[in-house]
N, C-alpha and C positions, 0 to 999 in steps of 0.2 A: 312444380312449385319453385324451383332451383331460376327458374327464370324471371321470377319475379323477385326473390333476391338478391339476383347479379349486382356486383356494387363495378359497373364497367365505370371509367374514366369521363364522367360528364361534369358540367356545374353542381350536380344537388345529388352527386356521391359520398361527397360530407357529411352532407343532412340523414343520408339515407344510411350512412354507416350509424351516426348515433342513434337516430330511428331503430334500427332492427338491433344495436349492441342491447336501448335500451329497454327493448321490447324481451330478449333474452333474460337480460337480469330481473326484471318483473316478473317471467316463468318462475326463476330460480327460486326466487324470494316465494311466491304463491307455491310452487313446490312444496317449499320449509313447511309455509303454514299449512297444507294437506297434509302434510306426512304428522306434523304436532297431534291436528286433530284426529287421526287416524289413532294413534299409536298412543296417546294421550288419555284421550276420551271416547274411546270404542272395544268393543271386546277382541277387536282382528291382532293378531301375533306376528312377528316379525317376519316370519318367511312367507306367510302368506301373503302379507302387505310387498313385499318382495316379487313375488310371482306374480298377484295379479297388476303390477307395476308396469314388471318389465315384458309382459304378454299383451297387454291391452296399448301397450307404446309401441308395440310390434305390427298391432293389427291397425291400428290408425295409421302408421306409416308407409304399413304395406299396398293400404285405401288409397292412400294421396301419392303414388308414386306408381299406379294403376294408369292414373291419367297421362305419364310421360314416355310408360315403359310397351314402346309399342308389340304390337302384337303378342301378347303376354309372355314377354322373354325375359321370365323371374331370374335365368338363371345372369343373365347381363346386369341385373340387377343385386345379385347374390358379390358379382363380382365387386362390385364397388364399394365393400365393403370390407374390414381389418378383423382381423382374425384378435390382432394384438388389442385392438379397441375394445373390443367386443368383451375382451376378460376384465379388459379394465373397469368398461360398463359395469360387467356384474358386481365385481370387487365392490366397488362405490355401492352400488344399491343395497346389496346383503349388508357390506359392513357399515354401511349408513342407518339400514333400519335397527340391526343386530345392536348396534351401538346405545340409540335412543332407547335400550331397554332398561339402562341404568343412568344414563348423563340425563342431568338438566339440558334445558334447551340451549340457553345461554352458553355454559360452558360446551357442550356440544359442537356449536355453532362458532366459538370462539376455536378449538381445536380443528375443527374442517378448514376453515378460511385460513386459517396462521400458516397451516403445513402446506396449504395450497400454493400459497405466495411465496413462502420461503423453498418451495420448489423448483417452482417457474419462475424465479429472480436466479435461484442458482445458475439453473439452464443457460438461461439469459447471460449472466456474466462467463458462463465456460465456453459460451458464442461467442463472447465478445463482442456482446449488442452493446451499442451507447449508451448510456447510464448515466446522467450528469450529475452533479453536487447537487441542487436543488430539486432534482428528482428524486434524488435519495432523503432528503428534507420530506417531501411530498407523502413519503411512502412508509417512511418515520412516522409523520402527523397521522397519515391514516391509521397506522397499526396503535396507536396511541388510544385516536377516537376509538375503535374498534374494541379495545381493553377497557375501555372509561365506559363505554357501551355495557359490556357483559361480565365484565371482573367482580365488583364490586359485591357483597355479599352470596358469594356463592360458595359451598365447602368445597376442600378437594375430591375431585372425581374419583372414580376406583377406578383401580389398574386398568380391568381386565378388559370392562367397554372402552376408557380410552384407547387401548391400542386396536381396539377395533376403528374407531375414528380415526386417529392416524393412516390407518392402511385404507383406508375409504377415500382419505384426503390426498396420498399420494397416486391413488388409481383416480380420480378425478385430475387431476395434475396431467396423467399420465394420456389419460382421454382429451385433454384439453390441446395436448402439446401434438399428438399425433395426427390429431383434425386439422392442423393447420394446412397439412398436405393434401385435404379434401377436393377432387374438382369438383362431385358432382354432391353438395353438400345432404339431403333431401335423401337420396337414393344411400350414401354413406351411412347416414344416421339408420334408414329402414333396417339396411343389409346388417346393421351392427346392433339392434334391435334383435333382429333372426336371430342372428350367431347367438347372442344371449340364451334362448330357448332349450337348445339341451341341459346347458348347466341349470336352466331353471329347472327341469324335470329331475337332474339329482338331487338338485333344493327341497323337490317336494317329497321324493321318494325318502330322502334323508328323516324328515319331517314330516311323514304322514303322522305321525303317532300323536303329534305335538300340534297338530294344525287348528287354527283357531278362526272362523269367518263369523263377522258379522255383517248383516245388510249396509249396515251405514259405512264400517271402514272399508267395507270393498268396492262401495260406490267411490269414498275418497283415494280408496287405493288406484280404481281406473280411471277419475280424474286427474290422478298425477301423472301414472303414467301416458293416457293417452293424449291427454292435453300438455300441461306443463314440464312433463319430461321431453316427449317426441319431438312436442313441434318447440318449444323451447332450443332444444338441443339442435334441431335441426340450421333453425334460426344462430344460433352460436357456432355452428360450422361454418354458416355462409361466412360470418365477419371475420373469422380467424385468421384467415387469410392478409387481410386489411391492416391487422394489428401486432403490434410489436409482442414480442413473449412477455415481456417486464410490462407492457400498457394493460395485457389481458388479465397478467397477475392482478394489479393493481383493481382494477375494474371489479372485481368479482370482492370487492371488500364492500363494493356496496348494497350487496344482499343482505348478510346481515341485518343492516339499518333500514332496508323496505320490509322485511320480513316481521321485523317489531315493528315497523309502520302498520303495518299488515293487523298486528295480532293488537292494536290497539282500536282499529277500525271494526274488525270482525271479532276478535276475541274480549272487548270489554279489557283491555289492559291502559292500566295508568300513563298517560303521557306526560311523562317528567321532565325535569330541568336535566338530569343526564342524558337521558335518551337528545332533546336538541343541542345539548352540547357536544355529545360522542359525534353525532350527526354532521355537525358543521366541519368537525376535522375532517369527518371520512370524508365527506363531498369538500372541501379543499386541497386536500393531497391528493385525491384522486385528479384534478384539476393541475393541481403542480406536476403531476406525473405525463399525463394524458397531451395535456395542453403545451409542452414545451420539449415534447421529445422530437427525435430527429426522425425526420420524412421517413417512409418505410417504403420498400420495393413493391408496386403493385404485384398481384397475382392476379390475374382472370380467369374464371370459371370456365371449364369447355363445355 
């Protein structure tokens, strides 16, 4: 699969980086709304929406990485994968579903993306990546729209899922920043899929007692995982490469805004005057950010 996301040095490398970033961010966003309707509107429980996640993201990636890994040399395979990623995968997933058993969506949503950005902007600035006044305008406007988005009548959350979101949002952060060193994107994401797997099985052991399956959440639980996480993710390794720390930050504020796109399309949700106005900031600073940064060093995929 890795070869058909190569972003090599041609004319419509361009095209083909915002192609696949924003084929990524749509996963994300569709993610969101699986995990809603899962955990929402279904009798399935958080760790099991968990497990069968990040097992069914495992076994699709192991499918599609079947076709490149010749002569079934899994463990070549095994290799190209981060030990460090892989916890951080999990972090993210457990303390993502674990979380939505008390936040609204919104706030939720608004605590994942905030910590994320002001993560990978720190990073960014302790690199010493360029950072212009206008892009910090940009990044401004978006965090803005993002708050005009989900702020608005919501109570304050409780402690104790928020700081699960937090730590969900810095292991996302944390998974974001270390894919960047990906070569072999497709095969990285499988191998860090696996690695997840035994902590899943503490997951479940922990939680046998407490385990909750229903036919519907486990169908959406293996839609996310297998589709929207895997190949999502997979797709987000390739570009990582391609993009500044502080552009990817940025970027990833536009899920949010597809994701309520999302849940007004398929959920019957009201499309408001905020929703297009949050809207128009997030996709202008993202634009101020994206669009006026300074050239970035290729990397190429081996």
């Amino acid at each position: 699969m890795d070869q058909y996301l190569n972003l090599s040095s041609d004319s419509n490398s361009r095209y083909r980086l915002f192609l696949y970033t924003s084929l990524a961010m749509i996963a994300f966003a569709a993610n969101s709304l699986l995990c809603r309707m899962a955990l929402k509107e279904t009798d399935i429980n958080a760790s099991s929406f968990t497990a069968i996640r990040l097992l069914s993201g495992a076994l699709v990636l192991i499918f599609l990485t079947s076709f490149s890994v010749k002569n079934q040399r899994y463990l070549y395979l095994l290799k190209a994968g981060n030990i460090w990623s892989a916890l951080a995968l999990f972090v993210y997933a457990a303390g993502f579903s674990f979380a939505y058993k008390g936040l609204s969506t919104g706030m939720g949503a608004l605590i994942l993306f905030a910590i994320v950005q002001l993560v990978m902007i720190t990073v960014a600035v302790v690199m010493k990546e360029k950072f212009r006044p206008v892009q910090w305008c940009g990044l401004v406007l978006s965090l803005a729209g993002l708050m005009v988005l989900l702020v608005p009548g919501l109570d304050a959350p409780p402690l104790k899922e928020s700081i699960l979101m937090v730590i969900a949002a810095v292991a996302w952060a944390a998974y974001t920043l270390i894919g960047k060193d990906a070569k072999n994107p497709t095969q990285s994401t499988a191998a860090n899929f696996v690695y997840t797997l035994p902590l899943v099985l503490i997951l479940v052991i922990l939680s046998v007692d407490s385990w909750q399956i229903d036919l519907r959440g486990a169908f959406y639980a293996s839609l996310s995982g297998g589709m929207t996480s895997a190949l999502g993710y997979a797709i987000w390794y390739a570009v990582l490469p391609n993009l500044q720390r502080s552009t990817a930050a940025v970027i990833q504020l536009s899920v949010p805004l597809l994701a309520a796109l999302f849940g007004v399309v398929f959920l019957d949700e009201a499309l408001t005057v905020r929703l297009l106005v949050a809207g128009s900031g997030i996709i202008v600073g993202i634009a101020l950010v994206v669009g006026l940064k300074q050239p970035a060093h290729k990397t190429t995929h081996s």
